[in-house]
C-alpha positions in Angstrom: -3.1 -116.5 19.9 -5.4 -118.1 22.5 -6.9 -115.9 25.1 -4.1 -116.5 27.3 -1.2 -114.7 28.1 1.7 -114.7 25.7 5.0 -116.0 28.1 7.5 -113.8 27.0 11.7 -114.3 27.7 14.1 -111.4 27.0 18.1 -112.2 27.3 20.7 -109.8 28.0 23.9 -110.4 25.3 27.0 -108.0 25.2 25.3 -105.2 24.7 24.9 -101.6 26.8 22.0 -102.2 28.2 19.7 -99.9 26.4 18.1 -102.5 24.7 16.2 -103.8 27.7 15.9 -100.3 28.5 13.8 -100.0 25.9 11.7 -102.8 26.0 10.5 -100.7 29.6 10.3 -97.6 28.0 7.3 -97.6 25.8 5.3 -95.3 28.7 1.9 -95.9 28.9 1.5 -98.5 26.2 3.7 -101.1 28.2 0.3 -101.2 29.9 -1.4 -102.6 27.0 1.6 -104.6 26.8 1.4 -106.6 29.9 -2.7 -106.8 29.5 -1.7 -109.6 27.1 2.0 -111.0 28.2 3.2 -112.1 31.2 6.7 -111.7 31.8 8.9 -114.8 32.8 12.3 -113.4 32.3 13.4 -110.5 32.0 17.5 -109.2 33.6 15.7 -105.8 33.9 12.1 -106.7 35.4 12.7 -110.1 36.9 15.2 -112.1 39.2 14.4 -115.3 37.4 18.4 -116.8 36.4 16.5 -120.0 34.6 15.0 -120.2 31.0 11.1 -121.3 31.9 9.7 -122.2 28.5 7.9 -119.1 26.8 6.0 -118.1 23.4 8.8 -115.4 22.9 11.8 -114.9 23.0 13.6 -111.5 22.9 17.5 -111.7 22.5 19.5 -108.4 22.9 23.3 -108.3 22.1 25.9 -110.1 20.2 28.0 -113.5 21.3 31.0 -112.0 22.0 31.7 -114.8 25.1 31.3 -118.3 26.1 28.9 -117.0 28.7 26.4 -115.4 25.6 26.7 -118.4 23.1 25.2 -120.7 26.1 22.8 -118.0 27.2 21.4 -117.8 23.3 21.1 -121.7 22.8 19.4 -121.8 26.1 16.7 -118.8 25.0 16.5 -121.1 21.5 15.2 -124.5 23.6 13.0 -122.7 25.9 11.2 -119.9 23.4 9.1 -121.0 20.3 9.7 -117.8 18.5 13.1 -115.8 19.0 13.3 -112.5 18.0 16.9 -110.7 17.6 15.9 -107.2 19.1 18.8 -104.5 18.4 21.4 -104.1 16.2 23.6 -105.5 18.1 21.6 -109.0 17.5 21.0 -108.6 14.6 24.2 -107.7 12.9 26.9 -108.0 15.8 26.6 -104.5 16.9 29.4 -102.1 18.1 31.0 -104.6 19.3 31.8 -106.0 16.2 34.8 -103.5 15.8 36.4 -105.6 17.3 37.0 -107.6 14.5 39.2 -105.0 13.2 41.9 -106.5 15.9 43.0 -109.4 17.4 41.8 -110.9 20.7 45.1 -110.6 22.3 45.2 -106.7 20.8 41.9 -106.1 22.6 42.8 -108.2 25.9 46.1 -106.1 26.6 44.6 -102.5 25.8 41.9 -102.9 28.4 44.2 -105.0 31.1 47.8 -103.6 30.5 47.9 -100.4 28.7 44.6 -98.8 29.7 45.9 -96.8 32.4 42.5 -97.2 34.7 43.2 -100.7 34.8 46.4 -101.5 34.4 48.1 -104.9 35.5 50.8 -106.7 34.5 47.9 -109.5 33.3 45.4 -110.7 31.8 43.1 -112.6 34.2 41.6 -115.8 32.6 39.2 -117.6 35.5 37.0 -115.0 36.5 35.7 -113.6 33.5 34.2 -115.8 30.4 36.4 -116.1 27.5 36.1 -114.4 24.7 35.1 -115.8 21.1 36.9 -116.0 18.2 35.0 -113.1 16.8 31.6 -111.0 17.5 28.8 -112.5 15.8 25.1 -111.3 15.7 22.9 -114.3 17.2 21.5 -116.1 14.3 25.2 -117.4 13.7 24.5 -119.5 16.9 20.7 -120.3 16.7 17.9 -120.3 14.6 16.2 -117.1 14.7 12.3 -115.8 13.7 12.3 -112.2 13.4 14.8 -109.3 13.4 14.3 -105.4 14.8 17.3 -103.7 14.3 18.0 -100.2 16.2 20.2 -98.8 18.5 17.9 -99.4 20.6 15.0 -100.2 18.5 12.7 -97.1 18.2 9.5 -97.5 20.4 7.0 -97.6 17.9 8.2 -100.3 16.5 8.6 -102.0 19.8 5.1 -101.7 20.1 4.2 -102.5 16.7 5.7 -105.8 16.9 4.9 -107.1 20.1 1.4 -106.1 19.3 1.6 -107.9 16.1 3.2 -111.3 17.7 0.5 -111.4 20.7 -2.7 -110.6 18.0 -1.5 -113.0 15.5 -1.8 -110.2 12.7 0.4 -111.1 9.4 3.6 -109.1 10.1 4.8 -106.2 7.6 8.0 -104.9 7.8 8.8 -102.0 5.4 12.7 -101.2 3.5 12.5 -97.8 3.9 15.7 -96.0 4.1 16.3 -93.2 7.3 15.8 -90.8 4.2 12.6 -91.7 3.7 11.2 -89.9 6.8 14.1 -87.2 6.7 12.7 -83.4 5.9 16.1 -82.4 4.1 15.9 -81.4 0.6 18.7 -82.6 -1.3 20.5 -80.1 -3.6 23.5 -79.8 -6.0 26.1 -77.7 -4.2 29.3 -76.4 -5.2 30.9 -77.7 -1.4 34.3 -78.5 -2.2 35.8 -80.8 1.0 34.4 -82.8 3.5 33.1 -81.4 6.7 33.2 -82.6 10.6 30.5 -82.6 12.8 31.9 -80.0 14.7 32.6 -77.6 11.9 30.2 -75.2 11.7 26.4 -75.4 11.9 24.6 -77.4 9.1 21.5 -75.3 7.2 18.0 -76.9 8.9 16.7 -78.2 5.6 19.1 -79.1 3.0 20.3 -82.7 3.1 23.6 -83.5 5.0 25.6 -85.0 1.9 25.0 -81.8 0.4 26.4 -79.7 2.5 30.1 -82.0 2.6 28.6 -84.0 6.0 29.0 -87.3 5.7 25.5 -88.6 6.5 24.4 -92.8 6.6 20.4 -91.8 6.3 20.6 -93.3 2.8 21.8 -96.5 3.6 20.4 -97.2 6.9 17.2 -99.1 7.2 14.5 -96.8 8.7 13.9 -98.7 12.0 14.0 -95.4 14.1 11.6 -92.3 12.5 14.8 -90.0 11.2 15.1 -88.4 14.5 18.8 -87.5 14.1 18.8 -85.6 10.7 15.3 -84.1 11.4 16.9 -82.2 14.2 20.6 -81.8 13.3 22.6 -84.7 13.5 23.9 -86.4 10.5 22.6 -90.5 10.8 25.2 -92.6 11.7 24.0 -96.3 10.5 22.6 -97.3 14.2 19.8 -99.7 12.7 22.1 -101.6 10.1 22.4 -101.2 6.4 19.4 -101.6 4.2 18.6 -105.0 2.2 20.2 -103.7 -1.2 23.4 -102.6 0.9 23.7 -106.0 2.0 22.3 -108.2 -0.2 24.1 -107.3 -3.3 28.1 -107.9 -3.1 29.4 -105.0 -5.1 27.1 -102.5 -3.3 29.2 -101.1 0.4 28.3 -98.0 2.3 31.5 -96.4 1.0 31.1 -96.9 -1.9 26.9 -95.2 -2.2 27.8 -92.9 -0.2 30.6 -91.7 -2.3 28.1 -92.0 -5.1 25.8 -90.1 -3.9 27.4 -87.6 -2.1 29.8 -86.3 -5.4 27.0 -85.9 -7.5 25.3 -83.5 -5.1 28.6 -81.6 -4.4 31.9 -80.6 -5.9 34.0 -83.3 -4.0 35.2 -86.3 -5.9 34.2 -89.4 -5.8 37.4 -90.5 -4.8 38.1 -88.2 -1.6 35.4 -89.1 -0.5 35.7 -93.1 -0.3 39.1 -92.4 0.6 37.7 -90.6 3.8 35.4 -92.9 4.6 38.2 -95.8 4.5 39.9 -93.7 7.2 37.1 -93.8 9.4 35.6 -97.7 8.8 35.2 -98.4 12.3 33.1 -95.5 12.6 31.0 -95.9 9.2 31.2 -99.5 9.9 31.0 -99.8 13.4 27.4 -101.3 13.3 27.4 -104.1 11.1 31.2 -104.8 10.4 30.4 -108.3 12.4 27.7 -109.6 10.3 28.9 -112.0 7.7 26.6 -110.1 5.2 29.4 -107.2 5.3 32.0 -108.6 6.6 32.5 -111.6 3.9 31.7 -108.8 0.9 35.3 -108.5 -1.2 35.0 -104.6 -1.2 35.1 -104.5 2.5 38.7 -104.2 3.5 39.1 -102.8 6.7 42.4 -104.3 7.9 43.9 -103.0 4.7 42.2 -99.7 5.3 43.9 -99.2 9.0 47.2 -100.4 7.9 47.2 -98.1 5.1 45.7 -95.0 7.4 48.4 -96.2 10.2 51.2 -96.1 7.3 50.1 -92.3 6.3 
């Protein structure tokens, strides 16, 4: 780009937060940041409420209201470039768990069973309606670029923007969380499937072999590996990777399973079974993108009706 300053917009979806967070938190390199872009908008930085027009456009969150499909159409008109930043933009997020129940469900936990705030209502003119369902962005506008993470992992924060405001040809690797992992995976004669909590996992043998069920396989590598390298078992926060998704009889379940009874002694069977059990957890991240949630293996109302039957 020009000499000038890059205008830069960032929006604030449904989402925790921790996007924007983010975005803040790149230490001292947010100096080098703001040497070329000057901030318009911003929920965390700025009080601007209006969309001036901008090069880029950062979008965090899903549309899970009225209020977000109007907020992402109005980034769209006044951004040339739109990125989706998080998971939760780029593949509905968290949130998309929702999808598991009905909006009526959802509406009468939190308002008249929850018992922190329970009424004997639903209140329908102070808040903005819900959609239909949770949708990652590009379901409602066109978008440019996608950075997955939960949030995305600061180097690759910096790596982007730094990329966008040099005009340098972006590359975006398909490495899976594996790929930077420093667990050795091993054939094992572990005979049932472990919880977190049970035990301590050895340092350097890979998760899956030692009967925890770990996502590092099928996770895009948008984050370094920082849970497995120091003792937590990955749990999908970036989104599946490209083969997960872009091939219909290929499911997290179902590698997973795969992979994880050739390197131990539990059967393939158990262990999809298990993770059928658990969809909104193994799920949880992507469920709402149309990419999983439109694959015919992925069942997850029949999977709770069957776990709430047991």
């Amino acid at each position: 780009m020009s000499g000038e300053k890059v205008r830069l917009n960032t929006e604030w979806l449904c989402d925790c937060g921790g996007c924007h967070v983010a975005i803040v938190d790149l230490h001292e390199k947010i100096l080098n940041v703001f040497d070329s872009v000057e901030i318009l908008k911003c929920p965390v930085l700025t009080d601007e409420k209006g969309y001036p027009e901008a090069d880029i456009g950062i979008v965090t969150g899903s549309v899970r209201t009225e209020h977000d499909r109007q907020a992402a159409v109005a980034m769209r008109k006044s951004c040339k470039t739109i990125i989706a930043f998080g998971t939760c933009a780029v593949y509905g997020g968290l949130h998309g768990a929702g999808l598991a129940h009905t909006r009526e469900e959802i509406m009468d936990c939190v308002y008249k069973k929850s018992p922190t705030t329970k009424t004997d209502f639903v209140p329908n003119n102070s808040i903005s309606s819900l959609e239909k369902m949770v949708i990652p962005i590009d379901e409602v506008i066109d978008v440019d670029l996608y950075l997955p993470g939960c949030p995305p992992h600061a180097h690759f924060i910096f790596e982007s923007l730094n990329t966008l405001v040099s005009g340098k040809e972006i590359h975006a690797g398909q490495e899976t969380v594996c790929a930077g992992c420093k667990r050795v995976m091993k054939k094992t004669d572990v005979a049932t499937i472990k919880s977190s909590y049970e035990g301590l996992p050895e340092e350097d043998v890979c998760f899956l072999s030692q009967g925890y069920i770990c996502q590092g396989s099928v996770t895009l590598d948008r984050c370094l590996a920082p849970c497995p390298n120091h003792g937590m078992a990955c749990s999908g926060c970036a989104g599946p990777t490209m083969q997960v998704l872009s091939e219909p009889t290929r499911d997290i379940r179902t590698e997973i399973s795969e992979r994880m009874s050739r390197l131990t002694a539990i059967p393939y069977e158990t262990i999809k079974t298990h993770l059928e059990k658990t969809a909104k957890t193994q799920y949880a991240y992507a469920m709402a993108t149309k990419m999983i949630g439109n694959k015919p293996t992925f069942l997850i109302k029949k999977w709770i009706a069957e776990g709430e039957a047991r």
